[in-house]
C-alpha positions in Angstrom: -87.5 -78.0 -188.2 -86.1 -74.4 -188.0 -85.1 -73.1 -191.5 -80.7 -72.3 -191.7 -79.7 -68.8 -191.3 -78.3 -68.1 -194.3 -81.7 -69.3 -196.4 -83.8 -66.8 -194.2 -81.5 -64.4 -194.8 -81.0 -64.3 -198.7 -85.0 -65.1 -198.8 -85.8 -62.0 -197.4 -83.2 -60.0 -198.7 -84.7 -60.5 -202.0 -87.9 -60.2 -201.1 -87.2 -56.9 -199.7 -84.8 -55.9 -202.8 -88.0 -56.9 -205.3 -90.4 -55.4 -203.2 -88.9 -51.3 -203.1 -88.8 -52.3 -206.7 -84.5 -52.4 -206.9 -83.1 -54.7 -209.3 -79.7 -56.3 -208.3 -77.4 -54.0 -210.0 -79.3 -51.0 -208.4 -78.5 -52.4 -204.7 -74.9 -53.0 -205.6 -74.7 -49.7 -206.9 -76.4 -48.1 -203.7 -74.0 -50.4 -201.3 -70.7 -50.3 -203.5 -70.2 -54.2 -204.0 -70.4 -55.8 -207.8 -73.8 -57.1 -209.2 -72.4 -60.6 -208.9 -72.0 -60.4 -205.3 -75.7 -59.3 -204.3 -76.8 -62.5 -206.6 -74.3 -64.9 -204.9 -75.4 -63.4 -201.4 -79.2 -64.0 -202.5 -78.7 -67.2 -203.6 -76.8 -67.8 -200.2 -73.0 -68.6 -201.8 -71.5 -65.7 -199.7 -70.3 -65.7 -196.2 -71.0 -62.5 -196.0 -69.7 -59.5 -193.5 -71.4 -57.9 -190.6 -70.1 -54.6 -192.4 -71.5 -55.7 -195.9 -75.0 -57.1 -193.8 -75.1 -53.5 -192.3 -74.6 -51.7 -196.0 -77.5 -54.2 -197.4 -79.7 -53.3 -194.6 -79.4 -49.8 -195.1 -79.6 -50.2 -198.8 -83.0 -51.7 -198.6 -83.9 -49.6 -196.0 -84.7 -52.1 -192.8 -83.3 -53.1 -189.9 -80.8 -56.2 -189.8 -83.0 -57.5 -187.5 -85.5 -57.6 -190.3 -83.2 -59.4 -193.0 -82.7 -62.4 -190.5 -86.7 -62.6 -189.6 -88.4 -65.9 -190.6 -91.5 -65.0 -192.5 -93.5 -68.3 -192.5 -94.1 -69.2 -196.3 
C-alpha cells in the first residue's frame, strides 16, 4: 500500500527542515508564512498552495520534486 501524498510530503519536509538544522519559526521567517502554519503543514492539516509548496522548496533548498519523494522508512 502506497503511503497518501500529503504524509510523504510533510514527512520529508521536516526531515529536510531538521536536517539544514532550521527550526520552524526560522523557515516561516525565510518563506514569509506564520510559525503556526509550517507546523500545521508538517503535521499535514494544510491544503497547501503550489505557490507556498514552491516558497518551502526553496526555503529548504530542494527541488519540489524532492518534498514529494517517498523515502522508504
Amino acid at each position: 500500500m502506497t503511503k497518501d501524498i500529503i504524509k510523504i510530503f510533510s514527512t520529508n519536509m521536516k526531515r529536510i527542515r531538521l536536517k539544514n538544522g532550521l527550526t520552524q519559526e526560522e523557515l516561516s521567517f525565510k518563506i514569509g508564512a506564520h510559525r503556526n502554519y509550517i507546523s500545521d503543514t508538517e503535521r499535514g492539516k494544510r491544503n497547501i498552495t503550489l505557490r507556498i509548496l514552491e516558497k518551502i522548496a526553496r526555503g529548504l533548498g530542494v527541488t519540489v520534486a524532492e518534498l514529494f519523494t517517498d523515502i522508504k522508512d
